[in-house]
N, C-alpha and C positions, 0 to 999 in steps of 0.2 A: 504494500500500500504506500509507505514512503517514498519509493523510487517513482511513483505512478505521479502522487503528491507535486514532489521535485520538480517532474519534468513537468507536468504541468504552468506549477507557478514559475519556472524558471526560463519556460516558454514567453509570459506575460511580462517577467521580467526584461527580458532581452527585447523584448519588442517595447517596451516601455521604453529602454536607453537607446536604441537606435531611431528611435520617433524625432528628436530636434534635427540628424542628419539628416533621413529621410524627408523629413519636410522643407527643408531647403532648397531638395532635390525634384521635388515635385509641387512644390508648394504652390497651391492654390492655383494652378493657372484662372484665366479671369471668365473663363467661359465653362470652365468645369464643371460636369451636375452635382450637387450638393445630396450627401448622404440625410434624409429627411428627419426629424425629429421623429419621434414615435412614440405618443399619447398611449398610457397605458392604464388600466384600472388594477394591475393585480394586487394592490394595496387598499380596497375597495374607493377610493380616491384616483383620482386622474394626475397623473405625472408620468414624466419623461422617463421612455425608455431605461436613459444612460443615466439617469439618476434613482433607480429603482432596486436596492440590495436584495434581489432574489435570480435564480436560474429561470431566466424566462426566453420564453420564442414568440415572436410576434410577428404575424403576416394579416395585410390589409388586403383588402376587396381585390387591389389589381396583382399583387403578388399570388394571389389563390387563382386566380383566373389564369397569367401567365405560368404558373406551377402545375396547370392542370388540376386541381383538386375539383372536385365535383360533392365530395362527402366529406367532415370533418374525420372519418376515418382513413383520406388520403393522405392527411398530416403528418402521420407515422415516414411519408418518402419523402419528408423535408425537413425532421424538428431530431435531432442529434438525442439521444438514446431514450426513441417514444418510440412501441412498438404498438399495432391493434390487430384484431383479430373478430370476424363478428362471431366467430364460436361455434357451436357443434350446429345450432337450429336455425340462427333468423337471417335472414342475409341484410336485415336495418339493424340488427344490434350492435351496440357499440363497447367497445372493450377495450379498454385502453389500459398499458401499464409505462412507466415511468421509473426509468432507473433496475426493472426486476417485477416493479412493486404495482400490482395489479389483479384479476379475477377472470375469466373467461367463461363463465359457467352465467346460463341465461336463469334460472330454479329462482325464486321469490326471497329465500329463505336465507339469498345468501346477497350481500351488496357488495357495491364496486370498493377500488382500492383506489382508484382515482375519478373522482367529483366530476362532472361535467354540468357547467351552467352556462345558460342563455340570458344576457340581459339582467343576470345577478341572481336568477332562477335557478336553483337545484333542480335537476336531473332525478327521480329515486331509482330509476330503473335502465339499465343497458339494453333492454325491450325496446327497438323502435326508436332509439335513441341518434340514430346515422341521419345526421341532419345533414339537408342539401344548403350549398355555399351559397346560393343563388344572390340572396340578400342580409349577406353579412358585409359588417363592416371591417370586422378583425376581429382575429384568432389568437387570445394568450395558450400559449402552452408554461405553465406553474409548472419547475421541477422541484421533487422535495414535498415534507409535509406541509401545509395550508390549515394545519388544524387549528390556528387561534384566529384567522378572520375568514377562512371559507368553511370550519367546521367539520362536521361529520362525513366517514370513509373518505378523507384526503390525504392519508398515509405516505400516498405514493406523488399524487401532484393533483394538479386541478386543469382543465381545459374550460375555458373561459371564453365564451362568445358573447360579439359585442353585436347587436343586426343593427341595420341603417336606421336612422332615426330621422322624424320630422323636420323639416327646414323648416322656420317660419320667413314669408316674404317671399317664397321663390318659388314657381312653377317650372317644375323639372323630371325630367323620368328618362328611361333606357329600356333598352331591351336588345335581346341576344336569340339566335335561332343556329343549331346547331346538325348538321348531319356526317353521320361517320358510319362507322362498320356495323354490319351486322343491322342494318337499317335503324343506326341510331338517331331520335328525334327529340331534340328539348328544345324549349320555349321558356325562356322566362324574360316577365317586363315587371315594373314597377313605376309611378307615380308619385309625384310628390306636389301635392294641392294647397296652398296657401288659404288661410280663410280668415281674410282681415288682418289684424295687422297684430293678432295677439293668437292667433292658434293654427296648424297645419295637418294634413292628414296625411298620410302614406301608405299606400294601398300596393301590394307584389303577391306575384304568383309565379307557380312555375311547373311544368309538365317536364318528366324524361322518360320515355321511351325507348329499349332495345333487345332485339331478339339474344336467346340464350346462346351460350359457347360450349356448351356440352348435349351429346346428345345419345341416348340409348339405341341402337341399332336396329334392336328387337322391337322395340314400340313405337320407334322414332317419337320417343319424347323429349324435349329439349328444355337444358334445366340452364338457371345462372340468369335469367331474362329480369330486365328491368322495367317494371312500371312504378312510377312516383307521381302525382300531384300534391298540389300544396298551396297553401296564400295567407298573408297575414297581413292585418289591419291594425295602423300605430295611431291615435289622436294625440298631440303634442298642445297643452292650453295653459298658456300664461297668465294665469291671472290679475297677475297683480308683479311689480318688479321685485319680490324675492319669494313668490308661490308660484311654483310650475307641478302643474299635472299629466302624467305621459300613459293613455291606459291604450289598452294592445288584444289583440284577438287572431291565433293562428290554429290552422289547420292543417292534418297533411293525411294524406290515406296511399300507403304504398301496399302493393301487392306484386314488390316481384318477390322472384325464389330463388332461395337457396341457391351456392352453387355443388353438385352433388359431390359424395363418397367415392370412393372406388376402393375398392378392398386390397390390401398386399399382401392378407396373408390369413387362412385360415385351418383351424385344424380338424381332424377328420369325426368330429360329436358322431353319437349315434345316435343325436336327434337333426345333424343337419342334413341336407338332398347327397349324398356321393358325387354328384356332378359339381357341387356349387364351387368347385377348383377352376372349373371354366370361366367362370366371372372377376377372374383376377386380373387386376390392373396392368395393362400392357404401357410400359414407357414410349413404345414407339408410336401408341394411338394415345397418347395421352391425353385427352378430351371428352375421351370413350368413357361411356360407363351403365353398367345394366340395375342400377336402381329401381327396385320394383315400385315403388310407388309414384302416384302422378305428384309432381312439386306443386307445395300450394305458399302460400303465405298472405296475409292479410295481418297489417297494422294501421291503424286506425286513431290517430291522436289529433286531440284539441286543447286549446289552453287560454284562460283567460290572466292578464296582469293589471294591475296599477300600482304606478309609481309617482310617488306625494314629496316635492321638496320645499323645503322651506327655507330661507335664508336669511337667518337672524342678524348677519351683520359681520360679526367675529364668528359663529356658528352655523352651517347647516345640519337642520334635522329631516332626515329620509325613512320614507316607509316605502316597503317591496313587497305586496301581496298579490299570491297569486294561485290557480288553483291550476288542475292539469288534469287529464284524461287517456288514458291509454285502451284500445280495447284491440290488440292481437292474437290471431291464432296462424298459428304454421305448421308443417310437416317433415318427416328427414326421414333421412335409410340410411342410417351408419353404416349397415356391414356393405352396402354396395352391391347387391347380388341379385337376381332376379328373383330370391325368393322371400318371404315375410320373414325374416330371420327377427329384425331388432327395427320393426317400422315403430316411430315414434312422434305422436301429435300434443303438441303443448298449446293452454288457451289459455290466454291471460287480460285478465281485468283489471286496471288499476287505476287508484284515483287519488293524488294529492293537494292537499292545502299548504302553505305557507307564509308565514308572516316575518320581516325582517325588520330593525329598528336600527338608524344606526343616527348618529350624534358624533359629528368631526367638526373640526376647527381649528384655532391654534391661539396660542397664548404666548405672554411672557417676553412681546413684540416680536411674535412668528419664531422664538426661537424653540419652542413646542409645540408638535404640531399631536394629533391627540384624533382615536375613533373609540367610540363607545358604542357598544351594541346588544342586542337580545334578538334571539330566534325562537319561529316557534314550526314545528315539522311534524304533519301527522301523511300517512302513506293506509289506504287500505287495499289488498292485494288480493284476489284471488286468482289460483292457478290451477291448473288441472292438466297434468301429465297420463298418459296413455299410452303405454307401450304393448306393442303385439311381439312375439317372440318364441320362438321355438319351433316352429312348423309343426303341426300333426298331420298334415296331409302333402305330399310332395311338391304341387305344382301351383299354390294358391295364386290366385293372377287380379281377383279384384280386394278392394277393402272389405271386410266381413269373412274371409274367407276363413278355416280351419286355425287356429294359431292359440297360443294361452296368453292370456291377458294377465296386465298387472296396471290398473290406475288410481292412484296417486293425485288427491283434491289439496289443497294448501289454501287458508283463509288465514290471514296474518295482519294484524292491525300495528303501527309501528306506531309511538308519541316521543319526538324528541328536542325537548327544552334547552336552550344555551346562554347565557351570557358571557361578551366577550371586550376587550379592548386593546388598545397597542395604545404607544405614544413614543416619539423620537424625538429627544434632545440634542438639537446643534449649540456647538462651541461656535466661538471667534474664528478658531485655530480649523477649522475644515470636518473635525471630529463630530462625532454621534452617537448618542446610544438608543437601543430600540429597545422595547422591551413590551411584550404581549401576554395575555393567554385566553385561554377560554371553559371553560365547564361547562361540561354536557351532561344530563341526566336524559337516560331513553329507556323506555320500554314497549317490550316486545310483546304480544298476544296472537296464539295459536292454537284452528280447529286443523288439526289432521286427520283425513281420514284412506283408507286405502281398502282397494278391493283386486283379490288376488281368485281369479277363473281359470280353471285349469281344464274345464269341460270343450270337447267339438264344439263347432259352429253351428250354432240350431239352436242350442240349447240356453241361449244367454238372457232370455225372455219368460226362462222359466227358472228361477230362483231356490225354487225350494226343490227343485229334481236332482237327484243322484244317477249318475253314469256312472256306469260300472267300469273297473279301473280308473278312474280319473275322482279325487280329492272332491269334496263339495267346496263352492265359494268360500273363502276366506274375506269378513268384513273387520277392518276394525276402524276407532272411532277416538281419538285424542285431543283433549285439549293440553296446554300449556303454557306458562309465562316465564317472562325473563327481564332483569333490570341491569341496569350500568351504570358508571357512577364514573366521571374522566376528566381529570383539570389536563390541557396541552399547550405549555408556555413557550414562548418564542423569546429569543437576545439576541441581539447583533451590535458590532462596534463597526462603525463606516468609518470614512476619510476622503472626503474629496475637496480636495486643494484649489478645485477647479471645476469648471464644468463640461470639461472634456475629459475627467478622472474621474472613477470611482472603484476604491477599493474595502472589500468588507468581508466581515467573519459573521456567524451564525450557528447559534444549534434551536433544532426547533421538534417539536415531538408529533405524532401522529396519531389518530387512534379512529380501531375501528370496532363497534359492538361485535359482540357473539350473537348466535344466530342459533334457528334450529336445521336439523338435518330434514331437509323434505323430502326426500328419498329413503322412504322407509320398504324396502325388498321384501323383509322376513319380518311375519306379526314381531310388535313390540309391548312391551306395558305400558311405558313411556314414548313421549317424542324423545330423540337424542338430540343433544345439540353441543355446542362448541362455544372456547372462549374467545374473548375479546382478542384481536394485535397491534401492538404499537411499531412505531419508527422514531425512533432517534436519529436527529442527523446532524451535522456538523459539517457542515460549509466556507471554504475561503474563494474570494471573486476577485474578477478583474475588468472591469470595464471602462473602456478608453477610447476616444474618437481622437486617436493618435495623430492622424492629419486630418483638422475639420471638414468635414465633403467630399474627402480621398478615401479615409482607411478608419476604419471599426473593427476593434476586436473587444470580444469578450470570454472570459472563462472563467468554466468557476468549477474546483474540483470539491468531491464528496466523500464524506464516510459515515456510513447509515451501520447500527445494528438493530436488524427487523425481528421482533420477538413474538413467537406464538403463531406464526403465519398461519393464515389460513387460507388452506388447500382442499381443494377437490381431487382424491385419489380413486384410481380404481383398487376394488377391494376383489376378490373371491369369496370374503365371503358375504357380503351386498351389495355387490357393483360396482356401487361408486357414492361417497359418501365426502362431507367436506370435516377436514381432521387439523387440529392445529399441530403442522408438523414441524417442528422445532423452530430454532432460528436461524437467522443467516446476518453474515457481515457482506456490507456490499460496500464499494469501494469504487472511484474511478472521476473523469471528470467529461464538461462539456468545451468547447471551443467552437465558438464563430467567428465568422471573418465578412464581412463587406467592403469589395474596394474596387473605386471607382477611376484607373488611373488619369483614361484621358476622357473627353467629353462624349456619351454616350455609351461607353465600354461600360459592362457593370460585369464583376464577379462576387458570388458568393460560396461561402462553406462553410459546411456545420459538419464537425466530427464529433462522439460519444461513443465513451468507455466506461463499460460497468463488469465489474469481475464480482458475483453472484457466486455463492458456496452454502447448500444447507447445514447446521450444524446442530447437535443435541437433538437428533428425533426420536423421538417415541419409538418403541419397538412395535407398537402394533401397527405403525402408518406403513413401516418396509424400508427397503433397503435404498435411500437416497442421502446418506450422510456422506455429503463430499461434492455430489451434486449442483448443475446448475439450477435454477430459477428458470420455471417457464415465461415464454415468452422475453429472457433478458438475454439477445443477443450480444458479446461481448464486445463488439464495434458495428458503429451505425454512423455512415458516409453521409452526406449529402453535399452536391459538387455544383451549382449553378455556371450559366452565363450569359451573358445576351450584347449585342452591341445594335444601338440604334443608326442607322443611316438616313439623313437628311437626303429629300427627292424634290427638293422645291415644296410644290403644295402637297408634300406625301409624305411619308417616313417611313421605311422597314426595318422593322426589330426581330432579326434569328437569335433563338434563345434555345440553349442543348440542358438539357439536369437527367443528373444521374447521380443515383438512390443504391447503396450496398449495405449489403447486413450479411454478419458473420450465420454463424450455425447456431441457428434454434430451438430447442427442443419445444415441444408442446406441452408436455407434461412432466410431474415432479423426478416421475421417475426415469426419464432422458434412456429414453428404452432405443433400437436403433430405426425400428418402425414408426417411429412418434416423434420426427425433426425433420428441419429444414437444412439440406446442405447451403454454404454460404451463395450467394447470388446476389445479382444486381441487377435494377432496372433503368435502361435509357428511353427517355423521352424529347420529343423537340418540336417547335414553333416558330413558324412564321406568320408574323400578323403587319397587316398595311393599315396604317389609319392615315388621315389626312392632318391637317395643320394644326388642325383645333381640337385632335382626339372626340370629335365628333361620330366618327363614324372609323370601326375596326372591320378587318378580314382576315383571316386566320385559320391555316393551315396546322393541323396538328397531326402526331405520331405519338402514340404510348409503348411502351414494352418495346420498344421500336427491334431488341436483338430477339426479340420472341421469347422470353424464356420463361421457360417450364418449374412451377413452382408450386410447392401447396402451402395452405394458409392456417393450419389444426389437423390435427387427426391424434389417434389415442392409440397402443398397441394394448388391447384389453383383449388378449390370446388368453391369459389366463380368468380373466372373470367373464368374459363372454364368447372365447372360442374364435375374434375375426380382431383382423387390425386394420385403420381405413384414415385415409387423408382426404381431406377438401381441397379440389385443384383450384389455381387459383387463374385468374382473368388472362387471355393472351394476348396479342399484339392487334392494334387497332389504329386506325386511322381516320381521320375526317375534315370538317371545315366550320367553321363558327363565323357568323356576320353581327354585328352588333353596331346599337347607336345608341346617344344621349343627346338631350337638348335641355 
């Protein structure tokens, strides 16, 4: 870890004393593009980028556009050590981990490791959670714990979306129209309506449609297809010169699916077909795949907000309420195979409230600046898991056909209370001290109940009937509770001499509730459930705009120990259960680079190292002592470029980025079935606008070397007899036209 440490900061260092040459060297020619300020909230307060002492990534509306993002799960192939993954079932779920520190598992029962909010909005659910860019403004990526001003499951980081907000005064709008491979089609426009001289409205929507990239031979059914619609309505009203109200209303209903399974490996049950050898994954058709079931998915989310400010003078006081709706159901075939081995339909109902209070200002003639807050978070969840599994009959070809069931209902109520604050005191002399925390009280409430059918098909409408050879129904029926009790303090000492320096140290703590196990296999007496885990972390930074408008670097390395993790393992003997499987020391840092030398030339990179090790596990979780961390690849590339060309009334901007990540496992236990070997993705763009950026065209290429990649998959040979990967998207092309006024 020292040596890692070292080079890091000795990295910042050296660039730090070569900065007075350097900038002599290049210094400021007069027509140079200026590297932009970057207005940031992740101190729930708006300030500048390079004055902000935490590990953050920030990209605005035209970086996300020019980067190709299309979903805030693109993110992961631009922001230095954020991996995502939508997970075993939804293809909108979002799943993000940061630095190691994260969750992939979609189940009610268990919440993320890293926070995702819209507009200051908690997330409770990685359900439907794969929000389209369309109409965003900027993207924080928080690395590190967040748990004294974003609170609850921010262990790992926080992803922070800011969407466009009202103008007042200005009638204005855009819109973009997109087609590419595979008959890709999206549409999105937006509006921005002035109404007098004190309030404006903002009205955006957005359609993406595209055929799927996988497809079954036997059925010719075609999975990975995209359908999304969406739109959201902002009112922005000034009342008065220090009361502003901003209340919001969005919608989205996506219905694509999944992209499928393909199995690598199975063993020979004597309850699976003898044949089902033949449905093994071929690398050289890799797109191929005989999933038995037809791909479904429907998410279904709405949400209403308002946001109340006041502005006493030397104070503002902010309230953030809002409420949320989710209603998804989806489909999967893990084992891949043409027959109903492990078909699996999850449907999910959820609906949250929330209330935020926050109170900032500054005292002492600004040289305290000060946030005061209280949260209030209730989540009600119901889920209903349904797995068909085992085959009894060799050939089943529709839904309903021969197979034993096992499902699985989850009704869980969540209430989680917070008070929190920070305040940072500035010296004369450039110094600082931060200092935060937060307490959270939550509790947990749960109806489990589970029904295990072991009867043919026929027979599922008759309840009280006994077949001979085959178990009668197994019904059980669980309630249970759970509470937590968590203070998570923050310190940091800054230093900046300047407003092109900043340099800063930090430890900050993480925490996230225990839960219960939803996944109950085998009757139980009890629900089983699991404890709470924290993150301790300790951070040293470096942020410098070395040559104002030329050159940006920032780094900041880490040392976290993550305690009690909590993991979703496969078991033998319940499948798959979430265990807290010891701890881990994680270790490593981030560096970026922005640098503009000559006018229109722009380069970027973002490199992240995280070296991840399980340690202290349990004997009953298995053999991962020594272990990586899923999903913490151990280096994550990101290499931009672009250069603009003046054409007279025109300008063309080629822009190449490319995206690498070392060797991934998917899960705890980094089995050889269950990873990603390392790989990289190239992309690139050309876009023509005219003088006034009024009007763009735009030539694009994704995956551009084509390659062949999966996104999850589990080697559960021993708890369910099949090992299977999710492939992931291939190489695509297309053209995007857009305009604003």
């Amino acid at each position: 870890m020292r040596n890692i440490l070292k080079a890091a900061l000795g990295s910042a260092a050296a660039i730090a004393m070569a900065a007075p040459a350097w900038s002599q060297q290049v210094a400021a020619a007069p027509d140079n593009d200026l590297l932009p300020d970057i207005v940031v909230t992740a101190e729930r307060r708006e300030s500048r980028l390079q004055e902000t002492p935490i590990s953050i990534t920030a990209l605005g509306a035209a970086q996300l556009e020019n980067q190709g993002v299309r979903t805030v799960g693109d993110l992961a192939a631009t922001v230095p050590n954020l991996t995502s993954t939508t997970g075993p079932q939804g293809s909108a779920d979002a799943n993000f981990f940061v630095r190691g520190v994260g969750q992939f598992d979609f189940i009610i029962t268990n919440d993320p490791g890293v926070g995702v909010y819209v507009d200051g909005v908690y997330l409770g659910r990685t359900v439907g959670a794969l929000l389209d860019s369309s109409d965003i403004a900027r993207v924080e990526v928080l690395r590190g714990p967040q748990g004294t001003l974003f609170g609850r499951n921010t262990l790992g980081g926080a992803i922070s979306i800011t969407t466009r907000q009202p103008e007042i005064g200005a009638l204005s709008g855009q819109g973009r129209a997109t087609y590419g491979s595979r008959d890709r089609i999206d549409l999105d426009a937006s509006l921005n309506v002035p109404l007098g001289d004190r309030a404006a409205l903002r009205v955006s929507g957005v359609t993406r449609n595209q055929d799927g990239f996988s497809r079954n031979p036997r059925t010719g059914v075609v999975f990975g297809r995209t359908e999304r619609l969406g739109g959201k309505a902002a009112l922005l009203f000034e009342a008065t010169e220090a009361l502003t109200v901003t209340l919001s209303a969005d919608y989205s209903l996506d219905k694509s699916n999944p992209a499928p399974a393909v199995l690598l490996d199975i063993l020979p049950l004597p309850f699976f077909p003898a044949d089902a050898r033949a449905d093994l994954f071929n690398p050289n058709d890799f797109y191929r795949s005989f999933a038995s079931n037809s791909p479904e998915a429907r998410n279904e989310i709405y949400g209403f907000s308002g946001t109340i400010a006041y502005d006493f003078g030397g104070a503002t006081l902010k309230s953030i309420t809002a409420y949320r709706n989710l209603d998804s159901f989806s489909t999967s075939d893990p084992d891949g195979t043409g027959y109903r081995l492990y078909d699996q339909q999850a449907t999910t109902v959820q609906n949250q409230f929330s209330q935020e209070l926050q109170l900032s200002g500054s005292l002492l003639d600004d040289k305290l600046e000060y946030l005061l807050g209280a949260y209030y978070f209730r989540e009600d969840a119901d889920q209903t898991l349904f797995l068909c599994f085992a085959p009894i009959t060799p050939l089943p070809t529709a839904r309903g056909n021969a197979c034993n069931t096992w499902t699985q209902g989850n009704a869980q109520i969540t209430n989680s209370y917070a008070v929190f604050g920070q305040a940072r005191y500035k010296t004369e002399g450039g110094f600082s001290l931060t200092l935060g925390g937060r307490y959270t009280w939550e509790d947990k409430d749960i109806v489990s109940n589970q029904l295990f059918d072991f009867r043919p098909a026929g027979f599922e409408a008759a309840p009280g009937m006994v077949v001979p050879g085959f178990p009668a129904p197994i019904v059980t029926d669980l309630a249970s509770s759970l509470s937590f009790r968590k203070f998570t303090p923050k310190i940091g000492l800054e230093y900046a001499p300047n407003r092109d320096l900043l340099v800063f140290a930090s430890y900050a703590k993480g925490f996230r509730s225990g839960g219960f196990n939803g996944r109950i296999i085998a009757p139980q007496a009890s629900v089983p459930s699991y404890a709470p885990d924290t993150n301790d972390t300790f951070e040293l930074g470096f942020k410098s705009d070395i040559v104002p408008g030329v050159l940006r670097t920032n780094i900041t390395a880490f040392y976290s120990k993550y305690k009690g993790i909590q993991q979703t393992i496969s078991d033998p003997a319940v499948q798959f259960r979430v265990a807290n499987a010891g701890n881990a020391e994680l270790y490593g840092f981030e560096a970026e680079v922005a640098l503009n030398p000559v006018r229109g030339l722009r380069f970027n990179a973002g490199i992240g190292y995280t070296s991840s090790s399980f340690e202290d596990v349990p004997v009953n979780v298995g053999p991962i002592n020594g272990n990586r961390l899923p999903f913490s690849p151990e280096w994550t590339v990101a290499l931009g470029g672009e250069y603009r060309v003046d054409l007279g009334n025109f300008a063309l901007t080629p822009r190449v980025d490319w995206r690498f990540q070392s060797r991934t496992f998917f899960t705890a236990f980094n089995l050889p079935l269950e990873q990603q070997d390392p790989y990289g993705l190239l992309a690139a763009r050309i876009t023509l606008t005219d003088a006034d950026d009024r009007f763009s065209l735009a030539v694009y290429g994704e995956n551009l070397a084509d390659a062949k990649y999966f996104t999850f998959g589990q080697n559960a040979l021993q708890a369910q007899g099949v090992a299977y990967n999710y492939i992931g998207r291939p190489r695509e092309f297309g053209v995007t036209a857009g305009f604003k006024f």
